[in-house]
PyMOL CGO cylinders between C-alpha atoms (Angstrom):
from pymol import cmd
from pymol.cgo import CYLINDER

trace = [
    CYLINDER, -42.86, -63.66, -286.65, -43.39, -60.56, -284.15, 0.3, 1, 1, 1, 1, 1, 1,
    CYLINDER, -43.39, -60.56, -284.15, -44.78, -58.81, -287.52, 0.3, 1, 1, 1, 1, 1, 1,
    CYLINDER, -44.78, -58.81, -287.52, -47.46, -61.03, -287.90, 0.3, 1, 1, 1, 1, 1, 1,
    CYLINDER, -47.46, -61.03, -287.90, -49.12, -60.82, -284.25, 0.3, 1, 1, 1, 1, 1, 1,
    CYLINDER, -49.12, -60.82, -284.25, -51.01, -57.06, -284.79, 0.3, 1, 1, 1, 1, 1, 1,
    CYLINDER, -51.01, -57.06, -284.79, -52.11, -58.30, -288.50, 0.3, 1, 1, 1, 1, 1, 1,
    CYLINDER, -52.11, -58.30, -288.50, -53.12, -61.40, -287.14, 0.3, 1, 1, 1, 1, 1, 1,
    CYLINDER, -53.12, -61.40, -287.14, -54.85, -59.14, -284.06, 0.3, 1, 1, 1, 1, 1, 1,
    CYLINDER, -54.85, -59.14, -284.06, -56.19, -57.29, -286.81, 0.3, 1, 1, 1, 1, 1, 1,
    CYLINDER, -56.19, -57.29, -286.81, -57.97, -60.14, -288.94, 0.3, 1, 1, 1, 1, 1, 1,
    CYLINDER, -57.97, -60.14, -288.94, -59.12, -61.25, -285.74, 0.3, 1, 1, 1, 1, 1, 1,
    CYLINDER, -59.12, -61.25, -285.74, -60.98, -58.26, -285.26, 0.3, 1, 1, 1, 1, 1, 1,
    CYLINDER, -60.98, -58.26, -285.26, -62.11, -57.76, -288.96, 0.3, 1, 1, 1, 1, 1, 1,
    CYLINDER, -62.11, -57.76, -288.96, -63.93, -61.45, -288.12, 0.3, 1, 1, 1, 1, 1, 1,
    CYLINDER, -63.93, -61.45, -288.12, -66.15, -60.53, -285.40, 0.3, 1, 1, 1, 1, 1, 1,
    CYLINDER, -66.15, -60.53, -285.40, -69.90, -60.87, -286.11, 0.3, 1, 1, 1, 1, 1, 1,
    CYLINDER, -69.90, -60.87, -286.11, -71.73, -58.41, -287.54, 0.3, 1, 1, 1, 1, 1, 1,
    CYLINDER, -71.73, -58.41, -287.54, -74.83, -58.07, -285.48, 0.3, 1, 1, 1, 1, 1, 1,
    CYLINDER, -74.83, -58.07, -285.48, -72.62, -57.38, -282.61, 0.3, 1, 1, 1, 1, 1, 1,
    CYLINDER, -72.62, -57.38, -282.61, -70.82, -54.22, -284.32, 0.3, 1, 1, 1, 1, 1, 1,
    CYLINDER, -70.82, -54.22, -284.32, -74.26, -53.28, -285.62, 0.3, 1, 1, 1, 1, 1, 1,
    CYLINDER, -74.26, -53.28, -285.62, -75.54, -53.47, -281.93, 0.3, 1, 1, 1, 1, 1, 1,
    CYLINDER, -75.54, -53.47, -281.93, -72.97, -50.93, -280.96, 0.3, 1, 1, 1, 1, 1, 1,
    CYLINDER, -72.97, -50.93, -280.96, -74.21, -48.87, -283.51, 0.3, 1, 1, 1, 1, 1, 1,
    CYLINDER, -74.21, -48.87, -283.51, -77.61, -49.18, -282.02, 0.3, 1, 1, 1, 1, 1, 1,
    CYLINDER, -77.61, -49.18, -282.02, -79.07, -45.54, -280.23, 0.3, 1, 1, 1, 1, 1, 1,
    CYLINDER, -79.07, -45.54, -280.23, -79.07, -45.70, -277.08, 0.3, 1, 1, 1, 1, 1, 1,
    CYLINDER, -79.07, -45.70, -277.08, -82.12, -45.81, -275.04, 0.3, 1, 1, 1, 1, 1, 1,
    CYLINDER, -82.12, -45.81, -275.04, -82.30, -44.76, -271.19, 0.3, 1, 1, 1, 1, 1, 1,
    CYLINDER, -82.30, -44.76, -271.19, -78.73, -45.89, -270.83, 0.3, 1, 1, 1, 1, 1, 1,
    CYLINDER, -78.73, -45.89, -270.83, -79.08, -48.96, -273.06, 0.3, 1, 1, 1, 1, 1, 1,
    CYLINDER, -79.08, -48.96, -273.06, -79.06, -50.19, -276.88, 0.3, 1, 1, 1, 1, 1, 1,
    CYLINDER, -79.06, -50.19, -276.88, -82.74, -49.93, -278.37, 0.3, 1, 1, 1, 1, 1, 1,
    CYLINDER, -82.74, -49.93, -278.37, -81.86, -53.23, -279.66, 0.3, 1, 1, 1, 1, 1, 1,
    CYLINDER, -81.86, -53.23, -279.66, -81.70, -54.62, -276.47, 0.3, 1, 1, 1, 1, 1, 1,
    CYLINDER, -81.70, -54.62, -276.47, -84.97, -52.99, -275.51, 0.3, 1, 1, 1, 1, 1, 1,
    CYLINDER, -84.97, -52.99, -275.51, -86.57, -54.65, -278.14, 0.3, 1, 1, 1, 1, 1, 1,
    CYLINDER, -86.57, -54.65, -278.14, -85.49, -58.00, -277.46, 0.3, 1, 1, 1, 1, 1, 1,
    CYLINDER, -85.49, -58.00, -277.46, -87.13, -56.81, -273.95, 0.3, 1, 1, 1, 1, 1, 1,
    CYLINDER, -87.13, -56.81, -273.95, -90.46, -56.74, -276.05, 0.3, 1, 1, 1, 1, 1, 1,
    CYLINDER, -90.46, -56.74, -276.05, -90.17, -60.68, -276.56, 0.3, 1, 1, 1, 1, 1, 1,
    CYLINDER, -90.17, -60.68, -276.56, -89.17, -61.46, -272.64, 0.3, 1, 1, 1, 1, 1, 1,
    CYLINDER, -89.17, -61.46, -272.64, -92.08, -64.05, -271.17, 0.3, 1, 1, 1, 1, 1, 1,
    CYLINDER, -92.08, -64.05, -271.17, -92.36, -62.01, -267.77, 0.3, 1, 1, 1, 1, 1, 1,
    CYLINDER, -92.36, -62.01, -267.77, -94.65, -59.02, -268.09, 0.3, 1, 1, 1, 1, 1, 1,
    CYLINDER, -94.65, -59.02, -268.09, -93.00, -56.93, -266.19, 0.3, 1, 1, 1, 1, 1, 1,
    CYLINDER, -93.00, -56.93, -266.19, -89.78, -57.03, -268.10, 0.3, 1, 1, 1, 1, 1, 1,
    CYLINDER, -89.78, -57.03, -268.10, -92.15, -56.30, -271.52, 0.3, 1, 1, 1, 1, 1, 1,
    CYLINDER, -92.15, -56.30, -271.52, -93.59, -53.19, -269.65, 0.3, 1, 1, 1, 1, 1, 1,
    CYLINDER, -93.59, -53.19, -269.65, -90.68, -51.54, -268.84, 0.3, 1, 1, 1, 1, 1, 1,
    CYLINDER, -90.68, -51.54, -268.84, -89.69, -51.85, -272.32, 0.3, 1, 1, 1, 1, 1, 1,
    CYLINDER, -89.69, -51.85, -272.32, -92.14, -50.08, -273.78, 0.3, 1, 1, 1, 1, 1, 1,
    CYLINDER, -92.14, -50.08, -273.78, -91.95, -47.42, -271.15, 0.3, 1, 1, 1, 1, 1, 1,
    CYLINDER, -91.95, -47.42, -271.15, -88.51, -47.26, -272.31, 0.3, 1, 1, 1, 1, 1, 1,
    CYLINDER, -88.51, -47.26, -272.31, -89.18, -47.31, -275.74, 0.3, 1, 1, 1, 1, 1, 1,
    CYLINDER, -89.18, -47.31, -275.74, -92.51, -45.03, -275.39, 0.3, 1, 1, 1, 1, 1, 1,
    CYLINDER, -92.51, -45.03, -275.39, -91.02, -41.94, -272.62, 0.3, 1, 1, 1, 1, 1, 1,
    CYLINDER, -91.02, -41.94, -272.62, -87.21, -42.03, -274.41, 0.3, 1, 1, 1, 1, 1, 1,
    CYLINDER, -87.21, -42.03, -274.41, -87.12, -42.31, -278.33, 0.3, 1, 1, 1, 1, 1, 1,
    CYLINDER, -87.12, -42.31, -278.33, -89.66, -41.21, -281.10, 0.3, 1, 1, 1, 1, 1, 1,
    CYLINDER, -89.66, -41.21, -281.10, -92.62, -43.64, -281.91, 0.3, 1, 1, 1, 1, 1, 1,
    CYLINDER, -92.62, -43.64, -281.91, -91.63, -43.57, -285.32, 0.3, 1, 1, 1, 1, 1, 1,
    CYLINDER, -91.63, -43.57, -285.32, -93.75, -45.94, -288.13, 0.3, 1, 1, 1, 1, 1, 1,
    CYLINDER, -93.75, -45.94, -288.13, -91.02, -48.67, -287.65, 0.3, 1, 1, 1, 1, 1, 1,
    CYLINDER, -91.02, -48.67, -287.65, -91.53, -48.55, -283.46, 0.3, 1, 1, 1, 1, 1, 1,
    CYLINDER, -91.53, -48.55, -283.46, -94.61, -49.12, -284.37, 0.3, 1, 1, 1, 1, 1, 1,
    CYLINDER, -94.61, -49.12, -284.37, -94.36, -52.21, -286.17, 0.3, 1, 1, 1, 1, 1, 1,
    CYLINDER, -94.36, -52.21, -286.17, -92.99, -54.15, -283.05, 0.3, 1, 1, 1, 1, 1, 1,
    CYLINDER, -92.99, -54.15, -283.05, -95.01, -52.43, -280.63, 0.3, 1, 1, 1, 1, 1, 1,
    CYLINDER, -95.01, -52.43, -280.63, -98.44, -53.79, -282.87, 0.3, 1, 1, 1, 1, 1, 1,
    CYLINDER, -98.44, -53.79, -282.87, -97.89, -57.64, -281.20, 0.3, 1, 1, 1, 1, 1, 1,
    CYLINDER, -97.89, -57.64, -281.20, -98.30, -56.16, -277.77, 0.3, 1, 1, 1, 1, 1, 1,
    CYLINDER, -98.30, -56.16, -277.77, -101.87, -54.55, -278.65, 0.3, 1, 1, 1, 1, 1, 1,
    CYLINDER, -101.87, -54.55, -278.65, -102.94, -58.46, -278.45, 0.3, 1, 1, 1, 1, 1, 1,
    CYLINDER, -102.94, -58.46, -278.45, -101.00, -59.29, -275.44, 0.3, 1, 1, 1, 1, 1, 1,
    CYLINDER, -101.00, -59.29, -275.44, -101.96, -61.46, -272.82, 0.3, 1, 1, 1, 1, 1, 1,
    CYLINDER, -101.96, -61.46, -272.82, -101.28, -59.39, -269.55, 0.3, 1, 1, 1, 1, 1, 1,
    CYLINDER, -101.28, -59.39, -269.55, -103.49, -56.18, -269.27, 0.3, 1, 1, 1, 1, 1, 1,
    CYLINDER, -103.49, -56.18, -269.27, -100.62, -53.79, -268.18, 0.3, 1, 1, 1, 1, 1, 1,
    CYLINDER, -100.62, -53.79, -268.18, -98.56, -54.45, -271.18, 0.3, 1, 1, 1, 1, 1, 1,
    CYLINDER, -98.56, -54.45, -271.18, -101.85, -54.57, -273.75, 0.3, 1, 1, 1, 1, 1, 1,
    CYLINDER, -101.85, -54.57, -273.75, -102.56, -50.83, -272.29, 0.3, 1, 1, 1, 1, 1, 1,
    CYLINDER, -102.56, -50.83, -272.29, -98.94, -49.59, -272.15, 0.3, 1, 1, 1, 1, 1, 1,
    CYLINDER, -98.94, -49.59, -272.15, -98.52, -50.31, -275.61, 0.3, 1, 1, 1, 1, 1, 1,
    CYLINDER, -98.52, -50.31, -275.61, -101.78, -48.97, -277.11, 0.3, 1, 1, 1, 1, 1, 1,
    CYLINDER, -101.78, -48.97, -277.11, -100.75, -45.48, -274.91, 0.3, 1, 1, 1, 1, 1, 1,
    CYLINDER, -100.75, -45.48, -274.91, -97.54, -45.82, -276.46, 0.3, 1, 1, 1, 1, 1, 1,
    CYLINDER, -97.54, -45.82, -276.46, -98.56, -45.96, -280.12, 0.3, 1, 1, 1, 1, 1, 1,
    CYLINDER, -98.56, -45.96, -280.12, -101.19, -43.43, -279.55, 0.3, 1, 1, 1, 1, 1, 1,
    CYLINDER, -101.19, -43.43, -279.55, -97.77, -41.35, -278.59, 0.3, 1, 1, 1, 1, 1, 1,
    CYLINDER, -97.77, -41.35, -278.59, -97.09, -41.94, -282.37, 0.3, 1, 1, 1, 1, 1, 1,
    CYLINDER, -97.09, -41.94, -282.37, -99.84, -39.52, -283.78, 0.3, 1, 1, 1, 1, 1, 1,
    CYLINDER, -99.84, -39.52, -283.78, -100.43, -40.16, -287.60, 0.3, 1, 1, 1, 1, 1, 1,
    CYLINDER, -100.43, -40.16, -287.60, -96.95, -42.00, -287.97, 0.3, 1, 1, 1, 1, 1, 1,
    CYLINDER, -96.95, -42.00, -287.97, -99.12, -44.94, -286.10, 0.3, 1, 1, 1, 1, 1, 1,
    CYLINDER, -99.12, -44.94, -286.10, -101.97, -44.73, -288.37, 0.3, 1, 1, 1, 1, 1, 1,
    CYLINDER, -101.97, -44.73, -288.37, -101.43, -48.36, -290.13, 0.3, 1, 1, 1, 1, 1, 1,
    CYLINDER, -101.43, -48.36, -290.13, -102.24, -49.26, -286.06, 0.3, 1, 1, 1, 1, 1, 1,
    CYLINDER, -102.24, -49.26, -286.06, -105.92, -48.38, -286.55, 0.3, 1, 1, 1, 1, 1, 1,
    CYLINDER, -105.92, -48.38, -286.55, -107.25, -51.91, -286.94, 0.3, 1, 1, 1, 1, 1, 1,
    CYLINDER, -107.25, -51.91, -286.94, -105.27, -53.05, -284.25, 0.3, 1, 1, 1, 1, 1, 1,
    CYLINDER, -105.27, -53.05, -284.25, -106.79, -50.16, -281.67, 0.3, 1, 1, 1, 1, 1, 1,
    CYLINDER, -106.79, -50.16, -281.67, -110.18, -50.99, -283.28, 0.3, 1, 1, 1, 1, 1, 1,
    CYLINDER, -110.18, -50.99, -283.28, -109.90, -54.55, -282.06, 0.3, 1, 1, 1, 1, 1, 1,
    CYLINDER, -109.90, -54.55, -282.06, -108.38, -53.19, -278.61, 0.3, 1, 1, 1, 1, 1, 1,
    CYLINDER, -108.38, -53.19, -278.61, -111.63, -50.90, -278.35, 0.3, 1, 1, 1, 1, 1, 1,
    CYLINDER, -111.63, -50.90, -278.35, -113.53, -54.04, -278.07, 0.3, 1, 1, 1, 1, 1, 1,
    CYLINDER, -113.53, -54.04, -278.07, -111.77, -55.15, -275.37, 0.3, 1, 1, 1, 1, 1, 1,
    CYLINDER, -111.77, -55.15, -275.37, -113.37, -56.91, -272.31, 0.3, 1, 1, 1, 1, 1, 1,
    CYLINDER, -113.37, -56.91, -272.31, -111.52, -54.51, -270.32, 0.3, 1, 1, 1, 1, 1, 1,
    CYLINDER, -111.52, -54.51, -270.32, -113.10, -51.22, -269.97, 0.3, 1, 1, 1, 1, 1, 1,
    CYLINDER, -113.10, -51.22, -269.97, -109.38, -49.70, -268.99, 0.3, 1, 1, 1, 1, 1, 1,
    CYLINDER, -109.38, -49.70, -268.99, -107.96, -51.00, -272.07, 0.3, 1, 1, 1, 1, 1, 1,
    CYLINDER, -107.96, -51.00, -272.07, -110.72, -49.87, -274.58, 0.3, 1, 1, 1, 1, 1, 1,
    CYLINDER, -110.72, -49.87, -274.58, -110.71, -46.38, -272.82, 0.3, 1, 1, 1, 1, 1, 1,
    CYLINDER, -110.71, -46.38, -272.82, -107.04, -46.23, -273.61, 0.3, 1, 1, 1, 1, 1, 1,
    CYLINDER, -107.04, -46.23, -273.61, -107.72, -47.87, -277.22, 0.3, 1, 1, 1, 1, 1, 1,
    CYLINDER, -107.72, -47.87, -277.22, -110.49, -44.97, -277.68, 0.3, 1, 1, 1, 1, 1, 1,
    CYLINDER, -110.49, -44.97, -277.68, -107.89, -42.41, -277.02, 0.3, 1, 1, 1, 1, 1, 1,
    CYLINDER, -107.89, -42.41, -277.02, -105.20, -43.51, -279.23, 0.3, 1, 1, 1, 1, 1, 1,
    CYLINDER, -105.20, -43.51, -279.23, -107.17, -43.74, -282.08, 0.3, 1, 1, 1, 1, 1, 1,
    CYLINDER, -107.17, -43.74, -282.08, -108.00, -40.12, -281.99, 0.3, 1, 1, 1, 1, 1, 1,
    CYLINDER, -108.00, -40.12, -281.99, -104.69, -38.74, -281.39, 0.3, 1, 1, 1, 1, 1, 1,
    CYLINDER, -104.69, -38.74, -281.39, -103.73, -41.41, -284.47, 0.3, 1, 1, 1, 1, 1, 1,
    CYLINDER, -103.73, -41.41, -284.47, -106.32, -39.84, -286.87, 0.3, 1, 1, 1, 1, 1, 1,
    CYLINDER, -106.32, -39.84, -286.87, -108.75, -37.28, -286.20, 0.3, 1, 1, 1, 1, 1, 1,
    CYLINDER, -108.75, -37.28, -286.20, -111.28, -38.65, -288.46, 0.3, 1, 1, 1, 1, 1, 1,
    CYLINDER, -111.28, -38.65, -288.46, -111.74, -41.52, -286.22, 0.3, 1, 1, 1, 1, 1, 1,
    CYLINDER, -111.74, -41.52, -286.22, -113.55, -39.08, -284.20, 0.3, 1, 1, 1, 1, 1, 1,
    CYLINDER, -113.55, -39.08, -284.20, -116.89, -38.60, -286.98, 0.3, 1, 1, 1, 1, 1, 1,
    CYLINDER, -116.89, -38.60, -286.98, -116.18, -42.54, -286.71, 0.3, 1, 1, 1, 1, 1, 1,
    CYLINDER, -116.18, -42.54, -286.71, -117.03, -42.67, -283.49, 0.3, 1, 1, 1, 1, 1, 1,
    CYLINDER, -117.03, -42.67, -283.49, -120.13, -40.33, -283.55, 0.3, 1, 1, 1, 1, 1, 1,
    CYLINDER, -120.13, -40.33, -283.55, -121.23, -42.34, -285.84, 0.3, 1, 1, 1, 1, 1, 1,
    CYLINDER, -121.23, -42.34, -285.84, -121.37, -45.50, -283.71, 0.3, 1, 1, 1, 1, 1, 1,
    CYLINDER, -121.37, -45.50, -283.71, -123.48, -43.56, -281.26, 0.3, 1, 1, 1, 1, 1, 1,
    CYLINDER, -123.48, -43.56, -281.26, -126.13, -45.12, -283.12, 0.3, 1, 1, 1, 1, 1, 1,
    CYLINDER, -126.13, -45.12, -283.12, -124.56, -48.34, -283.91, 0.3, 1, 1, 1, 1, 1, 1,
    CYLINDER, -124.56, -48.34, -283.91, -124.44, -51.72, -282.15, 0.3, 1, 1, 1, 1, 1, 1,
    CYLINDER, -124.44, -51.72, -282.15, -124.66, -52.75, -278.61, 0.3, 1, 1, 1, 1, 1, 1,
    CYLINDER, -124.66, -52.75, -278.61, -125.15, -50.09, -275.52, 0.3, 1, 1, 1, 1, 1, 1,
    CYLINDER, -125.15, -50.09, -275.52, -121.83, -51.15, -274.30, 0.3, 1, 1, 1, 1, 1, 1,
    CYLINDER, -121.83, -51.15, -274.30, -120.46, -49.89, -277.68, 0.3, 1, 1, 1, 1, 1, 1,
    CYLINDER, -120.46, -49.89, -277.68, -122.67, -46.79, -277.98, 0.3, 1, 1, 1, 1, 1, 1,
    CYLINDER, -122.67, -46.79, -277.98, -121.46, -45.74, -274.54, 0.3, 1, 1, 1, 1, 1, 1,
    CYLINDER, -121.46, -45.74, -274.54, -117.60, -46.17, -275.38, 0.3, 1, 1, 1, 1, 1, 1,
    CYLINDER, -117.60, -46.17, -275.38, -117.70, -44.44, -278.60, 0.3, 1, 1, 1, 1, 1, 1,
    CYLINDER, -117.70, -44.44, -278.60, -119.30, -41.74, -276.12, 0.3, 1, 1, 1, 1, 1, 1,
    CYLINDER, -119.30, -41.74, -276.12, -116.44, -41.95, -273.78, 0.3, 1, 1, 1, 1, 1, 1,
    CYLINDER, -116.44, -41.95, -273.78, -114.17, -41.74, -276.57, 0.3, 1, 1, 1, 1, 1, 1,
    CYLINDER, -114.17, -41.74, -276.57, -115.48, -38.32, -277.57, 0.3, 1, 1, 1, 1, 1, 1,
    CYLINDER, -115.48, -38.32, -277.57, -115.46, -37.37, -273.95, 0.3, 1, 1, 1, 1, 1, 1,
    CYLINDER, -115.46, -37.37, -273.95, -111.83, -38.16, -274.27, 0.3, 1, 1, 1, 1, 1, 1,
    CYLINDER, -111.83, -38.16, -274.27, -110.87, -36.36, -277.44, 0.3, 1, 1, 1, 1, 1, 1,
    CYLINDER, -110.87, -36.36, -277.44, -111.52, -32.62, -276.01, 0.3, 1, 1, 1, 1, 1, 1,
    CYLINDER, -111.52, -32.62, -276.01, -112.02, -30.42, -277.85, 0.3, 1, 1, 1, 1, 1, 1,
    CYLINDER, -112.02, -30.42, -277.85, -111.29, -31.99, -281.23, 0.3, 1, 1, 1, 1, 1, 1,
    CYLINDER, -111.29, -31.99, -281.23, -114.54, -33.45, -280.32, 0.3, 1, 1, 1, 1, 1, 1,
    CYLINDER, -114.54, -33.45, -280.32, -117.02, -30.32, -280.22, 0.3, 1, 1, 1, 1, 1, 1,
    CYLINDER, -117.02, -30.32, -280.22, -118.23, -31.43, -283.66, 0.3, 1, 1, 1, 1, 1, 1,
    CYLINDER, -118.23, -31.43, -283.66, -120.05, -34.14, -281.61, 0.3, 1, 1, 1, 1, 1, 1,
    CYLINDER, -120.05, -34.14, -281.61, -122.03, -32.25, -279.50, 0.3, 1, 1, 1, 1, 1, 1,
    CYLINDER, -122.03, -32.25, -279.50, -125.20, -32.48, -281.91, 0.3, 1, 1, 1, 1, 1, 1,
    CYLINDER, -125.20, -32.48, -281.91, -124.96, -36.05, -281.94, 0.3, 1, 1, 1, 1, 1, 1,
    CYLINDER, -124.96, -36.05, -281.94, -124.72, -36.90, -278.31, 0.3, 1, 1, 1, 1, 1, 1,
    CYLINDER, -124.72, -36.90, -278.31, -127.28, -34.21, -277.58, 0.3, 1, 1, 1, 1, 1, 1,
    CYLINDER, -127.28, -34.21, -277.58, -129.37, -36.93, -279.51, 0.3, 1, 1, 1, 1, 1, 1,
    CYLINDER, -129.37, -36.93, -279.51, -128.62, -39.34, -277.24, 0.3, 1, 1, 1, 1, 1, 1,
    CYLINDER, -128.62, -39.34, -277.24, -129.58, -38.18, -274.21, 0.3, 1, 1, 1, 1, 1, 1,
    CYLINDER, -129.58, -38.18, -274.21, -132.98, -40.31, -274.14, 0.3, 1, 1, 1, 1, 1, 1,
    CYLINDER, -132.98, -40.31, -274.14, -130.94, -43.48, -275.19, 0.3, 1, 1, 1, 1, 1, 1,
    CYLINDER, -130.94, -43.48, -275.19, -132.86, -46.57, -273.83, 0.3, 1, 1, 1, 1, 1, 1,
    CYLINDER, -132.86, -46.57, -273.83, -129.61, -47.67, -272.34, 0.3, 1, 1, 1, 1, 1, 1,
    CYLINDER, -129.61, -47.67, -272.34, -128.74, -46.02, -269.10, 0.3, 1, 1, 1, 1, 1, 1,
    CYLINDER, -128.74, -46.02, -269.10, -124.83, -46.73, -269.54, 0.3, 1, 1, 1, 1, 1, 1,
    CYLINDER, -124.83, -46.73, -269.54, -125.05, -45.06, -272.89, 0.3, 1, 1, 1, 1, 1, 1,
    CYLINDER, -125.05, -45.06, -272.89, -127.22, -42.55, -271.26, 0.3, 1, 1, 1, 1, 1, 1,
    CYLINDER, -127.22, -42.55, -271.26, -124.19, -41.49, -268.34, 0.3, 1, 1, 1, 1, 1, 1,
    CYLINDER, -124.19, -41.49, -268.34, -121.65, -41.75, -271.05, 0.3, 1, 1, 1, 1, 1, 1,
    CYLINDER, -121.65, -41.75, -271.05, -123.87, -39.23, -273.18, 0.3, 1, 1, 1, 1, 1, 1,
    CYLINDER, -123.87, -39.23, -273.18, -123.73, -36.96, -269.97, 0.3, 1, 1, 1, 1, 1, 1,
    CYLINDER, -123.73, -36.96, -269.97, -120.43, -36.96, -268.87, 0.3, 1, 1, 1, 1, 1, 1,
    CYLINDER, -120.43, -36.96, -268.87, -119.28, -36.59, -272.54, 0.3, 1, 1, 1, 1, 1, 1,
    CYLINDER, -119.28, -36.59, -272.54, -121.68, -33.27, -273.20, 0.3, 1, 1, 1, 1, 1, 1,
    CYLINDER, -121.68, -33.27, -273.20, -120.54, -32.23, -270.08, 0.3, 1, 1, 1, 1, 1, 1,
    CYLINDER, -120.54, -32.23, -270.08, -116.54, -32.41, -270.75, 0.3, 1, 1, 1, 1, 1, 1,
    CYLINDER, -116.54, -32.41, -270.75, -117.05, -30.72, -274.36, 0.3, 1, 1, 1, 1, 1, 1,
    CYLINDER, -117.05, -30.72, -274.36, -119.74, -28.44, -273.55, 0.3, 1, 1, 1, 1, 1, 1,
    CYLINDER, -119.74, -28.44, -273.55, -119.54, -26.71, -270.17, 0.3, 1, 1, 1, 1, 1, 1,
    CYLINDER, -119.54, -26.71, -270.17, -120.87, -22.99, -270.71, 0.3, 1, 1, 1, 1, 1, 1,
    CYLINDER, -120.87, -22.99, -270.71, -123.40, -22.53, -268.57, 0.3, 1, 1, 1, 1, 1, 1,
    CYLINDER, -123.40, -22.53, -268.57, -126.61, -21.43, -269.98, 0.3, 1, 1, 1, 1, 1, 1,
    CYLINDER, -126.61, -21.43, -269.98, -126.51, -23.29, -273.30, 0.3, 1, 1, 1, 1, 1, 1,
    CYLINDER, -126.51, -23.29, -273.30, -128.66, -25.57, -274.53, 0.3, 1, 1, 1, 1, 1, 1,
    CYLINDER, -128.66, -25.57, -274.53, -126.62, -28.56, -273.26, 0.3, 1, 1, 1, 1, 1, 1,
    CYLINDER, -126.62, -28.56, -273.26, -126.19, -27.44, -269.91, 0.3, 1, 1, 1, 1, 1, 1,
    CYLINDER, -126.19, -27.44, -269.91, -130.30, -27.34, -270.07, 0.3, 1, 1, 1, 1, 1, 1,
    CYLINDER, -130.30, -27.34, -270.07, -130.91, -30.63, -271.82, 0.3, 1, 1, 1, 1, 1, 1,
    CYLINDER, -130.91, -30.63, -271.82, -127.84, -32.33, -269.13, 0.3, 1, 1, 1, 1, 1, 1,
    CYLINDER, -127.84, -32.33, -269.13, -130.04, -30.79, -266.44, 0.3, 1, 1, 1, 1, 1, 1,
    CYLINDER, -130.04, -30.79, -266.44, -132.92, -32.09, -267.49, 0.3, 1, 1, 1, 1, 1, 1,
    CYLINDER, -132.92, -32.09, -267.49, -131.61, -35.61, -268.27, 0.3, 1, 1, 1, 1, 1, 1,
    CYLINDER, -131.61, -35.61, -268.27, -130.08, -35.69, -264.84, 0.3, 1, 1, 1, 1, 1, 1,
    CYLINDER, -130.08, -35.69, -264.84, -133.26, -34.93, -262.85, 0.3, 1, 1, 1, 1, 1, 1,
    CYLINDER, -133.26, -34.93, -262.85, -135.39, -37.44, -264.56, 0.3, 1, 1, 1, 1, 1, 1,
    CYLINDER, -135.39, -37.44, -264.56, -132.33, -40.00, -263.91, 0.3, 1, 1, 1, 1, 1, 1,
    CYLINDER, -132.33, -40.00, -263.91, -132.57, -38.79, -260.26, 0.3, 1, 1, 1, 1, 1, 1,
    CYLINDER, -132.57, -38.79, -260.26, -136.65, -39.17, -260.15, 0.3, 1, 1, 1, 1, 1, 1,
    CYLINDER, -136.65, -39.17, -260.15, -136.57, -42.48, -261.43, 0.3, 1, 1, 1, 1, 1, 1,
    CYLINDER, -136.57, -42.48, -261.43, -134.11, -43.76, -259.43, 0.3, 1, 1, 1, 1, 1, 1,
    CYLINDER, -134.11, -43.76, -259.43, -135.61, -46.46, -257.07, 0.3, 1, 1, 1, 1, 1, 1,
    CYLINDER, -135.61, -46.46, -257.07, -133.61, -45.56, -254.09, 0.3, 1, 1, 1, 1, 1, 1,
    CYLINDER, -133.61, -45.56, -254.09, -135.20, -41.73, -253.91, 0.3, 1, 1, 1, 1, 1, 1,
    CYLINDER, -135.20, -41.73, -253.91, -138.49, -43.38, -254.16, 0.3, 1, 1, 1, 1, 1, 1,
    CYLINDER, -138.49, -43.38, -254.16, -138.17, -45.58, -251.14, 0.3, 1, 1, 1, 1, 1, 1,
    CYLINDER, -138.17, -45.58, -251.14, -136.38, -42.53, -248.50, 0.3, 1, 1, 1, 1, 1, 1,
    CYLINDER, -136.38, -42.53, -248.50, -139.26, -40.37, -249.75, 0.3, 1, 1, 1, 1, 1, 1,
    CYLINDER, -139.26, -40.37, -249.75, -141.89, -43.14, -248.33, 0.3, 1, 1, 1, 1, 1, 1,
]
cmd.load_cgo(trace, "trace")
């Protein structure tokens, strides 16, 4: 009978569950099981999904299969988790590339913070969503034409191609598309003496002369 008890011990063992030996296989991430982290992703307090994809984001590869979980959190409800996961895919580079209708989506988003961030990520996804967003310079409503601006502003020097385009704009009937236009020439273009540095001059000072408030302290 004594014989039995370590094959019995043994079969016991050989029983356990599966998932649970696979967890302990799992890589460890910041001290814990990326498994775990994930299950993080799913937790109903924001906070707790934050610091998962902080985790996730600052201590293991965005790989195309991070990706795939982090993609539900694009949509989330809480605007701390929504940007934290669009940074964190950006982090991805062209691995995250079957994000880009999910960022497109984000870059609509009623918050400016969040499209910013959405603007970003696509661009550090896929460089060719930068002639994507020159092109919507021209496209759609001011609000839009002004973030595609900010999105170049954002891209650096990747972004130089652009500088044609928003010189266009400069005159734009919309004076939020107008100050994008500016601040983007300005962050891509800042040699002094070019053309740009004129035609941002230029725009500013007729900004400045029709600006209601100079008119009234010069009375």
């Amino acid at each position: 009978m004594r014989l039995l008890a370590p094959i019995v011990c043994l079969a016991i063992l050989a029983m356990q569950p599966v998932a649970v030996r696979a967890q302990d296989r799992s890589p460890l991430v910041a001290g814990r099981p990326e498994a775990d982290w994930r299950d993080d992703l799913r937790n109903p307090q924001p906070i707790v999904r934050q610091a998962a994809l902080e985790a996730l984001a600052q201590f293991s590869d965005v790989t195309a299969a991070t990706v795939s979980y982090l993609l539900p959190l694009v949509g989330d409800p809480d605007v701390a988790v929504r940007r934290t996961a669009i940074r964190a895919i950006g982090h991805g580079g062209r691995a995250a590339r079957r994000a880009s209708p999910a960022l497109w989506r984000a870059w609509r988003d009623d918050d400016a913070f969040v499209s910013a961030d959405a603007g970003i990520a696509l661009v550090q996804i896929s460089r060719e969503n930068i002639d994507l967003f020159r092109a919507r310079l021209s496209l759609g409503e001011p609000r839009d034409r002004a973030r595609a601006a900010a999105a170049l502003a954002n891209a650096g020097p990747a972004a130089r191609s652009a500088i044609h385009a928003l010189r266009d704009h400069l005159d734009d009937e919309g004076p939020r598309v107008r100050g994008a236009t500016l601040t983007a020439l300005a962050a891509l273009d800042e040699r002094p003496g070019t053309k740009t540095a004129t035609l941002v001059g230029r725009s500013l000072a007729r900004d400045l002369g029709d600006s209601p408030t100079l008119v009234a302290s010069d009375a």
